[in-house]
KOLGU-419469 format. One record per atom (N, C-alpha, C): x, y, z. Coordinates in steps of 0.1 Angstrom, whole numbers, plus 2048, in hexadecimal, padded with zeros to 3 digits. Example, Ala and Ser with C-alpha at 12.3 -4.5 7.8 and 13.67 -1.06 7.14 Angstrom:
8847C784E/87B7D384E/8847DF84E/8807EA847/8897F5847/88180084F/
REM end
This chain:
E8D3078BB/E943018B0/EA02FB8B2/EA52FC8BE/EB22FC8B5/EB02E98B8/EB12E68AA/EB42D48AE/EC42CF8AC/EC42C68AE/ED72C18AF/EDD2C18A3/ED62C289A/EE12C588F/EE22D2890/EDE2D9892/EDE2EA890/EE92F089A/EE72E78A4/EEF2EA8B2/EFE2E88B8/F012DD8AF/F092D08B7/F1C2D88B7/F192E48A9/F292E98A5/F282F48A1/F1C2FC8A9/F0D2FB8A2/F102F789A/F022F388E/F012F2885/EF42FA880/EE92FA870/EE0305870/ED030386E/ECD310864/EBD30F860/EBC310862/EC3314857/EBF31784D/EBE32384E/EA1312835/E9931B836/E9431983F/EAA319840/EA731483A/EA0317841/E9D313844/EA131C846/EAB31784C/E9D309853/EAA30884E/EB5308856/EBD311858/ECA317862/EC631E868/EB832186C/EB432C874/EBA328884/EBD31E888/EBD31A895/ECD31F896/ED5319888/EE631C88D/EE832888D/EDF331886/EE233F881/EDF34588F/ED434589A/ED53468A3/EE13458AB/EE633A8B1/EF03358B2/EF933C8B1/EFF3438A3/F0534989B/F073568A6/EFD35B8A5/EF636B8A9/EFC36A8B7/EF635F8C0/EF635D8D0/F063618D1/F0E3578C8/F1D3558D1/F263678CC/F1F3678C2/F2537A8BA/F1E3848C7/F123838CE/F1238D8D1/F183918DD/F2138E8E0/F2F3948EF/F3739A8E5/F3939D8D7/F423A08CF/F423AC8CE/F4C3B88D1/F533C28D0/F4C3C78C3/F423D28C1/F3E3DA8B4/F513E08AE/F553E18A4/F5B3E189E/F603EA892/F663F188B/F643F087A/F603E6874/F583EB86C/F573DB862/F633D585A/F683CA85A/F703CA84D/F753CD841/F7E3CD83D/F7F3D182A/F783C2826/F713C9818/F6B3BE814/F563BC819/F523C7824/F483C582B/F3E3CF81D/F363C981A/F2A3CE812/F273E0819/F223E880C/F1D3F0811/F0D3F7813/F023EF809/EF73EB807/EF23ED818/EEA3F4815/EE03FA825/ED73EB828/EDC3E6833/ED33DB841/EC43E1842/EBB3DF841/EAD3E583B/EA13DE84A/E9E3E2853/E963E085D/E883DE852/E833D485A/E783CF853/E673D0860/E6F3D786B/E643DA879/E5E3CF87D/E623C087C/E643BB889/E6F3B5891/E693B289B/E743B28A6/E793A28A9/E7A39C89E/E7D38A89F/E8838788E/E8F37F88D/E9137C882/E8A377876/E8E37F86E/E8937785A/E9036E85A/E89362856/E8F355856/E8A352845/E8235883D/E81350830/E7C35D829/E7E35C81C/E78367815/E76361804/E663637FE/E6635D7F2/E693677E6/E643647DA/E6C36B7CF/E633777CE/E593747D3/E4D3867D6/E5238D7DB/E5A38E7E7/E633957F0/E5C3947FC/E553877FA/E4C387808/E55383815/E55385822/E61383828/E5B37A836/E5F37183C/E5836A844/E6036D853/E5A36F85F/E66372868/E5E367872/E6436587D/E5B357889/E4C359886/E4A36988A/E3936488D/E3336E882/E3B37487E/E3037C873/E35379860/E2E383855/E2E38684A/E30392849/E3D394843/E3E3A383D/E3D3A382E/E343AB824/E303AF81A/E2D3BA814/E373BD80F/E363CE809/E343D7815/E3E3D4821/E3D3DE82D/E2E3D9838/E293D4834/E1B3CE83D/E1E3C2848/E1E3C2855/E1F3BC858/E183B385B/E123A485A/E0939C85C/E0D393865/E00391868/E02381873/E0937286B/E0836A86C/E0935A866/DFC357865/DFB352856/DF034B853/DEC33F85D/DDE33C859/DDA32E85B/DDC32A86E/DDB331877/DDF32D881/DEB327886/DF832A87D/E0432A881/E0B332889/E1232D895/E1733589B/E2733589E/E2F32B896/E3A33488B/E3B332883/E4733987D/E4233486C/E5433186B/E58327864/E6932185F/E6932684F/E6131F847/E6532283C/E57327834/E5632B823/E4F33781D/E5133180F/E48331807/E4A32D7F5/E433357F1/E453387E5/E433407DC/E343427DB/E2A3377E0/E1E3367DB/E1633B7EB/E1E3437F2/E1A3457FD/E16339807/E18330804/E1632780B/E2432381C/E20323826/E2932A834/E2A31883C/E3631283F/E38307845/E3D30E857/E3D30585F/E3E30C86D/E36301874/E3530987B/E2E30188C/E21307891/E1D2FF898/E0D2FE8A1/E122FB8AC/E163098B7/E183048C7/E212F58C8/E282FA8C1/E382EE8BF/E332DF8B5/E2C2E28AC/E252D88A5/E272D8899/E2F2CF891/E332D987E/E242D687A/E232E086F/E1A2E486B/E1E2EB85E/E132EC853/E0F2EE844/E042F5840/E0830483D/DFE30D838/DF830B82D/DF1305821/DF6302815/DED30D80D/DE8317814/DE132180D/DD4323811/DCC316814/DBF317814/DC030E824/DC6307828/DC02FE835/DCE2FC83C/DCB2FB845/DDA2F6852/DE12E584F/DE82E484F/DEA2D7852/DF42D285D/DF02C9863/DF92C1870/E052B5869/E0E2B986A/E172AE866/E1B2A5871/E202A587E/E1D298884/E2F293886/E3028988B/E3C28388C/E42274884/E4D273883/E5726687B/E4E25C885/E5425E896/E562528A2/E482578A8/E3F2528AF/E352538B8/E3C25C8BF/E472528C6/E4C2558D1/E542678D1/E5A26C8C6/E5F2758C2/E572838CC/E6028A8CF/E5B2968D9/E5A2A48D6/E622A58CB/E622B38C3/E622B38B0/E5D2C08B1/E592BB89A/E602C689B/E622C8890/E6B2D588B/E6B2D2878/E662E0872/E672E1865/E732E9866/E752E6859/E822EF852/E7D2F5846/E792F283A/E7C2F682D/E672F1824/E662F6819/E5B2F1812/E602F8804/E5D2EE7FF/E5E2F17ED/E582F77E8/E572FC7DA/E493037D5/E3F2F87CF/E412E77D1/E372E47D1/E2B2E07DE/E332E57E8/E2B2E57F4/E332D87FE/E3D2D27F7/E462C67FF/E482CF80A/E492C981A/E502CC824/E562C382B/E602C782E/E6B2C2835/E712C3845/E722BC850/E742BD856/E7F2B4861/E7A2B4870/E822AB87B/E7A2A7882/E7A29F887/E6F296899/E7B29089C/E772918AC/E822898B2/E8128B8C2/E882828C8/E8928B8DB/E952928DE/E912978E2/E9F2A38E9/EAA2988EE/EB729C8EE/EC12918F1/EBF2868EB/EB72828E5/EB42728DC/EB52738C9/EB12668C3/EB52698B6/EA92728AF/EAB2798A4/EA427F89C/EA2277890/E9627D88C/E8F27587C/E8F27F871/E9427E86B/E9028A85C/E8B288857/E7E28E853/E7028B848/E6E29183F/E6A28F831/E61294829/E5429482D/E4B2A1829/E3F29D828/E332A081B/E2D2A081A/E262A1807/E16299807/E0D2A5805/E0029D807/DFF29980C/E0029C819/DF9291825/E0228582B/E0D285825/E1127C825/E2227F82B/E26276838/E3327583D/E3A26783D/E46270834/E4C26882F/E5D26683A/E5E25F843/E7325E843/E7A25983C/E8426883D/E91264834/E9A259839/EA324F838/EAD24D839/EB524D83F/EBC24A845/ECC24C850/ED724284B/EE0248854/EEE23E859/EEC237864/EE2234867/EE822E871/EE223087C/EE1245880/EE1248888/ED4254889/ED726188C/ECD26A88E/ED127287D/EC027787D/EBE27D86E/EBB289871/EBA294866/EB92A486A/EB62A785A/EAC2AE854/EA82B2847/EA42C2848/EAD2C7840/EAF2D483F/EA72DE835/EA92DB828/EA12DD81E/E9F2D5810/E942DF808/E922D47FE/E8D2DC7F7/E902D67E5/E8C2DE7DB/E812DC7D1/E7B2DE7C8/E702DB7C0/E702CC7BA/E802C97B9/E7F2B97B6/E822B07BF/E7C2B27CC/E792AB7D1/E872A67DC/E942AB7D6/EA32A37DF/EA12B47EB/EA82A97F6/EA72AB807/EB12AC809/EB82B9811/ECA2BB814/EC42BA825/ED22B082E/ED02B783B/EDF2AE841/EDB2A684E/EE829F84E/EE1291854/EEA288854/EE827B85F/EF5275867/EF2275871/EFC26A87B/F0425E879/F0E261874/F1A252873/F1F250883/F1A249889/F1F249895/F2425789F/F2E25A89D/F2F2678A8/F3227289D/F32270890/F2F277885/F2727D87D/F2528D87C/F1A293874/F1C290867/F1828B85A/F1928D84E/F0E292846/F1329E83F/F0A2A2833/F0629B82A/EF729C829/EF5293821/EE629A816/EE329580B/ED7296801/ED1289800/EC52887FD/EBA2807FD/EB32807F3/EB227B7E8/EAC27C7DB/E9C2797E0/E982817D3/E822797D1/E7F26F7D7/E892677D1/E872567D6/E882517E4/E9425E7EB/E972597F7/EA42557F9/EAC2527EE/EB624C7EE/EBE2557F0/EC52537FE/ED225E802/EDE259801/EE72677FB/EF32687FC/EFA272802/F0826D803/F10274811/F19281807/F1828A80F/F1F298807/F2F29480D/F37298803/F47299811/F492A4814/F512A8822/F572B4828/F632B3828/F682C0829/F742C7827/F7E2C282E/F8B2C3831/F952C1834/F952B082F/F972AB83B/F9D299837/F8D295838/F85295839/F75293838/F7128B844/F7728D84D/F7328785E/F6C293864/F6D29C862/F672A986B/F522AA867/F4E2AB86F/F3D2AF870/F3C2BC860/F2E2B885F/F282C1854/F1E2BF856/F142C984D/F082C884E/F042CD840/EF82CC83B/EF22D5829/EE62D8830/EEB2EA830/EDD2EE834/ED52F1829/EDC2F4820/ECF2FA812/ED12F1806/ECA2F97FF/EC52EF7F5/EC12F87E3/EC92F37D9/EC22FE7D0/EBE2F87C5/EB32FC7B9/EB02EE7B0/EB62E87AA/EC22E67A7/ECD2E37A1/ED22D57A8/ECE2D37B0/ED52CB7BA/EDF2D07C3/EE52DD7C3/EF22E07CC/EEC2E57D7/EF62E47E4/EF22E87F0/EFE2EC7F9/EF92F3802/F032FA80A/F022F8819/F092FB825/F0B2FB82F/F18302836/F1B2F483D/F2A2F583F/F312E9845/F402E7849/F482DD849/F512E2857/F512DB862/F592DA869/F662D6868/F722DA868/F7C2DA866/F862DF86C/F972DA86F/F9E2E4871/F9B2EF87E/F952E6888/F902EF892/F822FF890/F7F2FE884/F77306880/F69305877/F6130C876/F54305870/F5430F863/F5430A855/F5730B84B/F4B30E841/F4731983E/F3C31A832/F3E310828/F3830C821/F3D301816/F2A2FA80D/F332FF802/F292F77F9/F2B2E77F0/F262E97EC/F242D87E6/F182D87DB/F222D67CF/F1C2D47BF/F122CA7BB/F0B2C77B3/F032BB7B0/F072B17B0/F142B37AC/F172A17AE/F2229D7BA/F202A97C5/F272A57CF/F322AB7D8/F362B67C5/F482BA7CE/F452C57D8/F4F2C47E1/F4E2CD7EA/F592DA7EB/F552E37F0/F5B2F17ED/F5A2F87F7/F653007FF/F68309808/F66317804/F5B31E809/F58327809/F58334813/F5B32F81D/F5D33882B/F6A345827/F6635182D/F7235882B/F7F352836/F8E35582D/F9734E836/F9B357841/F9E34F84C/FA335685A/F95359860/F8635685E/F78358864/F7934786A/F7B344877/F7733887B/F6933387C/F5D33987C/F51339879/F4533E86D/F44332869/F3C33885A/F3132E859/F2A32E851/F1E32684E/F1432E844/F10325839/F0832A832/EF9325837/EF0330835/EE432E83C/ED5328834/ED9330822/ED2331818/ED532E80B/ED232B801/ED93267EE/ECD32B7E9/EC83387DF/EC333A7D5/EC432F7C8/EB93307C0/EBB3257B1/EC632C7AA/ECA3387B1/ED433C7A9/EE633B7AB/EE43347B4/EF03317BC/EF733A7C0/EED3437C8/EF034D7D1/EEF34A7E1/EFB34B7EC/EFC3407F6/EF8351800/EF634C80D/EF535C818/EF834E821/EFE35A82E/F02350838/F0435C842/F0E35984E/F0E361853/F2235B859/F2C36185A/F3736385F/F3836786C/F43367872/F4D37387F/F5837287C/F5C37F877/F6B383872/F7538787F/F7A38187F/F8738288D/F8538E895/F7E3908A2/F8239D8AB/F733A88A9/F6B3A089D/F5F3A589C/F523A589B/F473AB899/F3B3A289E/F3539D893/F2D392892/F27387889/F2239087A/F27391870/F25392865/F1938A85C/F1038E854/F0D38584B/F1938383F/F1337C835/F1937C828/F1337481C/F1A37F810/F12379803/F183707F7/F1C3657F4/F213627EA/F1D35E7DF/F253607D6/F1C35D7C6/F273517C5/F213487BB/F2633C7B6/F383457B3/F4233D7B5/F4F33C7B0/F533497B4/F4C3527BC/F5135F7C2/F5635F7CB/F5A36B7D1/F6236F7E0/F533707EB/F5436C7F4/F4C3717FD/F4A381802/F3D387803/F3C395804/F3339880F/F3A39F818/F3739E826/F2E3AA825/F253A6832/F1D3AF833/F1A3B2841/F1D3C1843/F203C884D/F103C885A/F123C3865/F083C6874/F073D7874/EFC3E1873/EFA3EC876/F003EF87E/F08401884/F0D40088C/F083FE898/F0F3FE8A4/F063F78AE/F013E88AF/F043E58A7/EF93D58A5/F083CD8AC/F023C18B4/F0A3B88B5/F0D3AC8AA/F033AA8A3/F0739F896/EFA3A1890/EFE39B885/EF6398877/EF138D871/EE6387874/EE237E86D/EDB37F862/EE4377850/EDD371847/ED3365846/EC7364849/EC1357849/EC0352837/EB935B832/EB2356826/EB635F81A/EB635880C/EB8361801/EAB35D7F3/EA53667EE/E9C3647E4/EA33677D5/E9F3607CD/EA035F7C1/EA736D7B8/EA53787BE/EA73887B8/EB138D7C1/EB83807CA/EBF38A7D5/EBE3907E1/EAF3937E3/EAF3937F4/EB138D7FC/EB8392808/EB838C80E/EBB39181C/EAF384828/EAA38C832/EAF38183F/EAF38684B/EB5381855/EB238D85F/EBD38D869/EBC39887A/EC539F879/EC43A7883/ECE3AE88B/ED03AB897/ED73AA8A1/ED43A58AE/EDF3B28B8/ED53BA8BD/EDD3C88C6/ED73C28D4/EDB3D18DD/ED83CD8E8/EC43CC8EB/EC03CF8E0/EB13CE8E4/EAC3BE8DF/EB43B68D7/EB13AA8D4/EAD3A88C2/EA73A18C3/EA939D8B1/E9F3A88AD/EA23AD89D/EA03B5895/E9C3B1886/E953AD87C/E923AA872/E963AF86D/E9D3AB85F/EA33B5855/EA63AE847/EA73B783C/EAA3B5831/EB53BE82B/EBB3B681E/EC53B9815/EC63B680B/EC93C0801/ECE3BC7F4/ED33C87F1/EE03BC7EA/EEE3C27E7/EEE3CC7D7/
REM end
């Protein structure tokens, strides 16, 4: 996964995941980090092992929970439908987006589907996100070279739009608008993508020169990520019509939101000064509410949040990644 937007400061995905690649990222650079007390302010709601040994990267409003290669459902662990062999993102209608042996690919219930590339020439596909009407979204592109961001819908691949430069599509919602970023020259900007296609640019934080990205997406049109700034990478959301909002706890130089419920419920994942990688939960206009790594655990990743509040992501100890869920 990890493609250049996810990577570059990192950045995430997701469903998205989306941030799954920065959330990694996230995990890699926390785990040399000193186990710790948790913070004031760290959640007390029990980190809930879900028995496998990879990250939850999406979880729908069933409480169905998707992790790389399996389904967890009411404690059952299953394979990936349809001859998928990972899975990125999960909708409500059980229908599973992911990959075929590095190939994006479309569960849609009853038959597999191949989604294919923007450029011929393009070297790697990568999904991020699918809606509940079955829209998926994704990347193609070559390694070191530019990237394409796609829709795709019946059969049909569509490219989004750019600056200019390289494109990256994160997620997307039932109506159809696309959060991810595009390339201004040596510039990341966050950006949305309407039905039509017609994109607009999100602003970032401080004087609005610093990199961003919008990893998620909720039906409202708002979306989240984060904002480079000020030498540090900045949780931060952004309203329907644009405004943008600092949401990182202060004195955490790393933050990033990973996930946005319809309810404008944000999960992300922090590192609080001196200690190891945190998730975290914010509600619209609230304080951020941290959420404590088991003891032992070197960091915590939030990937994903569903509609009722769960929400599932890793652990990452000395035996490697851990699946897990939460609700607060």
């Amino acid at each position: 996964m990890p493609q250049p937007q996810r990577t570059t400061l990192p950045a995430p995905p997701a469903r998205r995941r989306r941030a799954r690649g920065a959330l990694a990222a996230l995990a890699a650079a926390s785990a040399l980090a000193v186990t710790l007390p948790a913070p004031a302010g760290a959640s007390s709601p029990e980190v809930r092992p879900l028995g496998v040994d990879e990250c939850a990267v999406d979880v729908n409003a069933h409480g169905v929970v998707l992790t790389d290669t399996h389904l967890v459902d009411r404690g059952r662990v299953l394979p990936l439908p349809g001859g998928l062999t990972s899975g990125v993102a999960l909708n409500d209608r059980g229908q599973v987006a992911g990959l075929v042996d590095g190939h994006a690919a479309f569960w849609d219930g009853r038959r597999l589907h191949r989604i294919g590339v923007v450029d011929p020439a393009d070297t790697f596909e990568a999904v991020s996100s699918v809606s509940g009407r079955g829209e998926v979204v994704g990347t193609s592109g070559t390694f070191g070279g530019e990237r394409h961001a796609w829709r795709w819908r019946d059969g049909v691949l569509t490219p989004l739009p750019g600056l200019g430069g390289s494109t990256g599509a994160n997620d997307v919602n039932d109506a159809g608008q696309v959060v991810g970023d595009a390339w201004l020259g040596a510039r990341q900007v966050p950006v949305r993508w309407e039905p039509d296609g017609t994109l607009t640019t999100l602003p970032t934080l401080g004087d609005g020169t610093g990199d961003a990205l919008a990893a998620a997406l909720d039906s409202k049109g708002r979306s989240a990520g984060y904002s480079y700034t000020d030498g540090a990478m900045h949780a931060a959301r952004w309203s329907a019509d644009t405004a943008v909002t600092d949401v990182s706890v202060p004195g955490h130089g790393f933050s990033i939101v990973a996930d946005l419920n319809d309810r404008g419920v944000a999960v992300g994942s922090t590192v609080p000064p001196g200690l190891p990688q945190h998730g975290f939960v914010q509600q619209p206009g609230a304080p951020v509410r941290l959420v404590s790594p088991p003891d032992g655990a070197d960091a915590l990743v939030l990937s994903a949040v569903n509609e009722l509040g769960l929400a599932v992501g890793c652990v990452v100890d000395d035996d490697g990644l851990h699946a897990v869920s939460w609700r607060g």
